[in-house]
N, CA and C atoms as a LAMMPS dump frame, in Angstrom:
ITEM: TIMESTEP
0
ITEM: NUMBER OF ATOMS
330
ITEM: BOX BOUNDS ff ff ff
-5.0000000000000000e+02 5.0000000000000000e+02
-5.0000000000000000e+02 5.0000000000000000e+02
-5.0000000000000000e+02 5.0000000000000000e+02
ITEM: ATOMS id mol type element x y z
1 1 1 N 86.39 -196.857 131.579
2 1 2 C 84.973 -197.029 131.328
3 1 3 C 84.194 -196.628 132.571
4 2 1 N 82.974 -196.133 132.827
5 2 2 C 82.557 -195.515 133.622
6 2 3 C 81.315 -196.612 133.878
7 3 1 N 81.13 -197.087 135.025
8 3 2 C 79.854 -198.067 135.446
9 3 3 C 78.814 -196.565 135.962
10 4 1 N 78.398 -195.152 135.438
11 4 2 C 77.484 -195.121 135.989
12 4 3 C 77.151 -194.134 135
13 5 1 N 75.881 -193.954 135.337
14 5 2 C 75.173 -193.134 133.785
15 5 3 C 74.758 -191.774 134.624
16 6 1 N 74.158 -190.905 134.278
17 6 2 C 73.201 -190.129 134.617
18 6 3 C 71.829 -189.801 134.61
19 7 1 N 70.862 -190.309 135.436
20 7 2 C 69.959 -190.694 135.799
21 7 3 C 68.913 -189.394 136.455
22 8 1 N 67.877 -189.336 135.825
23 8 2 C 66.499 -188.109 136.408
24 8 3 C 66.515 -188.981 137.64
25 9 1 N 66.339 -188.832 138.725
26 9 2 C 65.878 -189.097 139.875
27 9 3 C 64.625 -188.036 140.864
28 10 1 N 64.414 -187.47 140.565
29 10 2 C 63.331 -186.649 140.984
30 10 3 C 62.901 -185.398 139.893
31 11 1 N 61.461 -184.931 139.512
32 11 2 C 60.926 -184.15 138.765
33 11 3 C 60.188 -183.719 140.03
34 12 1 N 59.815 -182.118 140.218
35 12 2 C 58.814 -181.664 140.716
36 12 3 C 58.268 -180.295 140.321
37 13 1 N 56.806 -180.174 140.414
38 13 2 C 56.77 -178.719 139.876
39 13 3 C 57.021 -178.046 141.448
40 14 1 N 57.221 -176.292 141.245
41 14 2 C 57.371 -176.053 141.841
42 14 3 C 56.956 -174.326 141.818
43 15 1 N 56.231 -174.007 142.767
44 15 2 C 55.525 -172.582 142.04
45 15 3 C 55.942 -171.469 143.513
46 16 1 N 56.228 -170.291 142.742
47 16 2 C 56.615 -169.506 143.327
48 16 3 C 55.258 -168.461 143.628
49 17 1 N 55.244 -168.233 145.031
50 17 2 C 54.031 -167.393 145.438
51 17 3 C 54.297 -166.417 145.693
52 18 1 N 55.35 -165.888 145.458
53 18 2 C 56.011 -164.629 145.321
54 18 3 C 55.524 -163.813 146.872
55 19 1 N 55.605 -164.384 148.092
56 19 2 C 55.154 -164.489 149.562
57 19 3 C 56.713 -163.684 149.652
58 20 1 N 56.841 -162.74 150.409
59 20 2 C 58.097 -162.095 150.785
60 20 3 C 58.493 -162.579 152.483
61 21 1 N 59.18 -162.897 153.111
62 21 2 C 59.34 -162.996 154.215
63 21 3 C 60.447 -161.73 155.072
64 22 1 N 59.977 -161.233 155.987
65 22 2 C 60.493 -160.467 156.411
66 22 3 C 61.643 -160.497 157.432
67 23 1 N 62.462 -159.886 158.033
68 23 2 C 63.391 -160.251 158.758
69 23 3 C 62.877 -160.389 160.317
70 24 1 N 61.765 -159.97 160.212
71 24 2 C 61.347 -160.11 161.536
72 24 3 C 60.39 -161.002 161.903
73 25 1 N 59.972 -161.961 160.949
74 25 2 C 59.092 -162.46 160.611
75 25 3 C 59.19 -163.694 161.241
76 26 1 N 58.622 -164.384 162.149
77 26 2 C 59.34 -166.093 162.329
78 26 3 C 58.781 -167.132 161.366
79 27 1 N 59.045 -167.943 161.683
80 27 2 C 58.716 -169.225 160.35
81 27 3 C 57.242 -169.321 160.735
82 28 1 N 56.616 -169.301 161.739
83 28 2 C 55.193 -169.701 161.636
84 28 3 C 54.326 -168.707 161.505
85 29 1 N 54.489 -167.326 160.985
86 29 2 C 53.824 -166.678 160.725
87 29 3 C 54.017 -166.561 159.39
88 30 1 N 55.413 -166.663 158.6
89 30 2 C 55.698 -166.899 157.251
90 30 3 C 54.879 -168.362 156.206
91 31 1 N 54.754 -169.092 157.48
92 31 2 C 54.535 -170.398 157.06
93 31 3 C 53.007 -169.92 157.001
94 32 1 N 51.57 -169.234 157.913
95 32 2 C 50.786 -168.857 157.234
96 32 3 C 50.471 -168.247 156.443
97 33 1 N 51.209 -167.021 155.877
98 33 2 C 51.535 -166.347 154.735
99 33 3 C 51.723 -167.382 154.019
100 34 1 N 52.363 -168.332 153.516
101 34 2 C 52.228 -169.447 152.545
102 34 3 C 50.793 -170.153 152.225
103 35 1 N 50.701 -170.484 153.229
104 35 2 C 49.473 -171.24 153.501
105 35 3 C 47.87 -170.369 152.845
106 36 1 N 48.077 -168.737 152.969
107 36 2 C 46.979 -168.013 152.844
108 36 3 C 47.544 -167.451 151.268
109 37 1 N 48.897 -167.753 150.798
110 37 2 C 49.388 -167.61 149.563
111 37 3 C 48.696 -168.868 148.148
112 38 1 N 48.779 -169.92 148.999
113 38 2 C 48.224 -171.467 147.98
114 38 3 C 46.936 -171.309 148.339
115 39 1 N 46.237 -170.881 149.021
116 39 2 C 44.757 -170.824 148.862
117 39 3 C 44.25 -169.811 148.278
118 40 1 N 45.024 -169.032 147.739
119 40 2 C 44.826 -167.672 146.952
120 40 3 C 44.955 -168.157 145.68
121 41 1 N 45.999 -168.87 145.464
122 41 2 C 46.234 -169.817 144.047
123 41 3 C 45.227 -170.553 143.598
124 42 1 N 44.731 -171.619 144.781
125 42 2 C 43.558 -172.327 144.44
126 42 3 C 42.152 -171.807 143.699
127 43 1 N 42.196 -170.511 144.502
128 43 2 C 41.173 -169.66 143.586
129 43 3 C 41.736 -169.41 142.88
130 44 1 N 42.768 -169.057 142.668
131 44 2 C 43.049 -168.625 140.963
132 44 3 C 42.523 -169.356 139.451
133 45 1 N 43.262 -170.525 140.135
134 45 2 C 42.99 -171.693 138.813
135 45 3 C 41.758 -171.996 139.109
136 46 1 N 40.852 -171.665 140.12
137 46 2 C 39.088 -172.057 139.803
138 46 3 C 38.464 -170.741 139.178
139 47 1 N 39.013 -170.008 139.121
140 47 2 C 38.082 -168.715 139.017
141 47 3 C 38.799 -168.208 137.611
142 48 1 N 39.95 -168.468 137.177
143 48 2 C 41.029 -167.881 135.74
144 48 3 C 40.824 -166.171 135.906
145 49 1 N 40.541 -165.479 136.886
146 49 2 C 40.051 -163.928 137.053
147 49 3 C 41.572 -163.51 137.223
148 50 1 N 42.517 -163.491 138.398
149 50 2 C 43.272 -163.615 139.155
150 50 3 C 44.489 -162.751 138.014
151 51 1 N 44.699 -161.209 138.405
152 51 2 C 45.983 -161.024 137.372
153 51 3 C 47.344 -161.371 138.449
154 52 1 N 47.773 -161.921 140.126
155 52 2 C 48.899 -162.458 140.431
156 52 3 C 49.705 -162.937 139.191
157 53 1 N 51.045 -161.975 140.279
158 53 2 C 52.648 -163.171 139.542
159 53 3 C 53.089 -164.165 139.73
160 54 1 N 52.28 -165.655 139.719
161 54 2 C 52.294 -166.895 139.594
162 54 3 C 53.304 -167.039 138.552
163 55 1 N 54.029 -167.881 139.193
164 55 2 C 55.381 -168.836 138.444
165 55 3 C 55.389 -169.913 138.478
166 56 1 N 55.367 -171.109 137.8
167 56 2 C 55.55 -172.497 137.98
168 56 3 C 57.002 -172.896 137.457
169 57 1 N 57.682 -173.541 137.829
170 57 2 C 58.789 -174.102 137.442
171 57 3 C 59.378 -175.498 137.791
172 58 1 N 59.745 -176.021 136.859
173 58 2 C 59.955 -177.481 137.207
174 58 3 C 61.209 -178.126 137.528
175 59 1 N 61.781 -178.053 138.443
176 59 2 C 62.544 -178.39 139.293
177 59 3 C 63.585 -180.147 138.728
178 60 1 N 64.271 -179.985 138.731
179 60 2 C 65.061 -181.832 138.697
180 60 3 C 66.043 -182.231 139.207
181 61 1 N 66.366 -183.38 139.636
182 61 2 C 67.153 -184.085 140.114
183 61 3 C 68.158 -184.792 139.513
184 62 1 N 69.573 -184.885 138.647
185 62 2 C 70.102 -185.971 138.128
186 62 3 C 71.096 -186.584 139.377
187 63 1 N 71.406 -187.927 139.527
188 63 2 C 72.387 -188.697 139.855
189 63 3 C 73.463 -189.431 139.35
190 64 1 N 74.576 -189.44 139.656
191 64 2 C 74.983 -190.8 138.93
192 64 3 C 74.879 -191.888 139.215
193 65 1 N 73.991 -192.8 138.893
194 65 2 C 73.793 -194.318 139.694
195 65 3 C 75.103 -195.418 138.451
196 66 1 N 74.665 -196.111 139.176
197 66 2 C 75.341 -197.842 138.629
198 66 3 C 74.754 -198.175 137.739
199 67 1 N 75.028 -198.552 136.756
200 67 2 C 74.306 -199.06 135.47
201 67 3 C 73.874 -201.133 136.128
202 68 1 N 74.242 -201.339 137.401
203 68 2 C 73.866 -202.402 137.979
204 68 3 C 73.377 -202.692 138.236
205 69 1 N 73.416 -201.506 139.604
206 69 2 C 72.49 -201.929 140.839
207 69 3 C 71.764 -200.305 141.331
208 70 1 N 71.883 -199.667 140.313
209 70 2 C 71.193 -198.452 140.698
210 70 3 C 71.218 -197.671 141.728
211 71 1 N 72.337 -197.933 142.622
212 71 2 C 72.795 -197.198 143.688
213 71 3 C 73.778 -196.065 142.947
214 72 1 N 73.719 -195.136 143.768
215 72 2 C 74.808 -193.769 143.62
216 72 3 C 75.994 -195.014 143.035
217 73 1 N 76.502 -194.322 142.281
218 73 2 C 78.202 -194.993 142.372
219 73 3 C 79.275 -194.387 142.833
220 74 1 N 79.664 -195.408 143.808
221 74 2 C 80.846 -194.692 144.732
222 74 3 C 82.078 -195.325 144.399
223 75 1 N 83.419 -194.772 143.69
224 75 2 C 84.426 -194.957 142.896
225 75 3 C 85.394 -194.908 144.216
226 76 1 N 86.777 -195.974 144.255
227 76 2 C 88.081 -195.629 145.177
228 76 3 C 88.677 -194.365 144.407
229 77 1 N 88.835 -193.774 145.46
230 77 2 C 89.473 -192.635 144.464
231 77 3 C 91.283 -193.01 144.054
232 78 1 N 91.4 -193.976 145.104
233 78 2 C 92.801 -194.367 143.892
234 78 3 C 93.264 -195.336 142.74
235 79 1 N 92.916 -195.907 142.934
236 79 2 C 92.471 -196.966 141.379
237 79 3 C 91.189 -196.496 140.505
238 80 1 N 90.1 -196.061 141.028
239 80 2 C 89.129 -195.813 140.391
240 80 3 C 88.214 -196.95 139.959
241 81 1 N 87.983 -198.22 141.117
242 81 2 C 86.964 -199.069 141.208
243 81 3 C 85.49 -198.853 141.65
244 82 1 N 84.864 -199.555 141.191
245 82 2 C 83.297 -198.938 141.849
246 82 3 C 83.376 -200.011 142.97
247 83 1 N 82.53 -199.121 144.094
248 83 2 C 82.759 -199.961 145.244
249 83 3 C 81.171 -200.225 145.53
250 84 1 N 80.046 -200.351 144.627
251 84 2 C 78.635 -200.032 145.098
252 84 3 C 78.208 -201.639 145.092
253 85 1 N 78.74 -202.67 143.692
254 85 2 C 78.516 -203.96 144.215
255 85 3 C 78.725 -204.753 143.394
256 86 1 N 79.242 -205.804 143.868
257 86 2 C 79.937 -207.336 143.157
258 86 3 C 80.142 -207.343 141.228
259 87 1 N 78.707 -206.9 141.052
260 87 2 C 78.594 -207.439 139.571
261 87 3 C 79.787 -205.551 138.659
262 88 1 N 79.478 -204.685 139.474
263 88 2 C 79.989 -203.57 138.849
264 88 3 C 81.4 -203.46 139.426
265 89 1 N 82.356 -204.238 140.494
266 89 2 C 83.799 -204.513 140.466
267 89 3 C 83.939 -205.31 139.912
268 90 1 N 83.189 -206.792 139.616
269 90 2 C 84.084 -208.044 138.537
270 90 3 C 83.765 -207.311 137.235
271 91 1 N 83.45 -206.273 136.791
272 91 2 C 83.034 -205.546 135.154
273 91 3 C 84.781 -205.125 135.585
274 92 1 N 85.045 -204.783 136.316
275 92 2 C 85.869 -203.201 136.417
276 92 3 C 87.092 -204.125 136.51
277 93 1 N 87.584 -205.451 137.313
278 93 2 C 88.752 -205.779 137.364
279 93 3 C 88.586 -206.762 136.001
280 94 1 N 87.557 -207.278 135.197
281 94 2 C 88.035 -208.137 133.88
282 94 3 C 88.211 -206.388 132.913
283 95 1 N 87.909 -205.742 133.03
284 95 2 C 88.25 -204.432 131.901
285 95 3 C 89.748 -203.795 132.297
286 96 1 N 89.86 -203.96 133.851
287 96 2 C 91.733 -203.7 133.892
288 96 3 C 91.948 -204.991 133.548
289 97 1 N 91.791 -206.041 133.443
290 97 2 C 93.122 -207.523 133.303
291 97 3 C 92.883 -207.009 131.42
292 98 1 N 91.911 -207.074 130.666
293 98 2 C 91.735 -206.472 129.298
294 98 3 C 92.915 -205.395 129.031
295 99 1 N 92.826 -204.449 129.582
296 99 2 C 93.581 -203.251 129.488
297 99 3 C 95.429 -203.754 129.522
298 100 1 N 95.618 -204.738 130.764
299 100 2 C 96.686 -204.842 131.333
300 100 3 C 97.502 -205.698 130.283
301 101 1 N 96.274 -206.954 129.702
302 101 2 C 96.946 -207.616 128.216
303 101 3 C 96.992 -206.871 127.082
304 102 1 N 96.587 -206.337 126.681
305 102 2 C 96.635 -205.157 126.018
306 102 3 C 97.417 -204.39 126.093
307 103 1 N 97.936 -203.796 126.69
308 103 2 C 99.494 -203.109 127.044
309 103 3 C 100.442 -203.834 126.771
310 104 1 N 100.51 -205.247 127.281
311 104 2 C 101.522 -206.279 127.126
312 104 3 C 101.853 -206.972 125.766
313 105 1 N 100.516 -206.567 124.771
314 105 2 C 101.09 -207.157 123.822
315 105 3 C 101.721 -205.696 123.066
316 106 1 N 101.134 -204.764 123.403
317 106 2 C 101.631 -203.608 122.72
318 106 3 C 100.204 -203.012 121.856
319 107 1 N 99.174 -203.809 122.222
320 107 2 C 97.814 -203.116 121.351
321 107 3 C 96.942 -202.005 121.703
322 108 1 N 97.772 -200.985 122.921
323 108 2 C 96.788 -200.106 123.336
324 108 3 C 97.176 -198.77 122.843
325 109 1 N 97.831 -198.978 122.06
326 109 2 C 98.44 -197.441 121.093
327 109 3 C 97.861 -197.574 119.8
328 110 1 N 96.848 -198.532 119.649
329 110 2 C 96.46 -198.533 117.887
330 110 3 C 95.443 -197.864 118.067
């Protein structure tokens, strides 16, 4: 059984200004080229004139958290316990002692 789900953790838009950076270029002159790129945008969406190749795209994040405690879940990799906190190992060792009677009576092949 798995204590952790998969979880959106971050949405962002994210728009491409189609700004080229050059190889010779250092970051703070690229970084005003950006800067003189989103204020070009800003007029865009005030003015709707603007034929630019504006891209928006929306970007996401999934995790696997704990169905607990909402932390990442971090599994032993040799037993395969969650080690993130109290309430999601006593789930994990009453579902092996389950499993372990279960074998013993012979009910885990039905």
């Amino acid at each position: 059984m798995s204590y952790t789900k998969k979880v959106l953790t971050e949405a962002k838009a994210v728009i491409d200004l189609n700004v080229r950076r050059y190889y010779w270029q250092d970051a703070t002159d690229y970084e005003k080229d950006l800067k003189s790129a989103a204020a070009d945008l800003m007029d865009f969406l005030r003015d709707h004139r603007s034929r630019d190749g504006y891209s928006i795209d929306i970007e996401t994040t999934y995790e696997e958290l704990c169905i607990y405690c909402h932390r990442t879940g971090e599994d032993d990799d040799e037993t395969g316990e969650p080690l993130c906190c109290r309430k999601a190992m006593e789930r994990w060792q009453a579902d092996e002692y389950c499993k372990l009677a279960m074998h013993k009576e012979g009910l885990d092949h039905a």
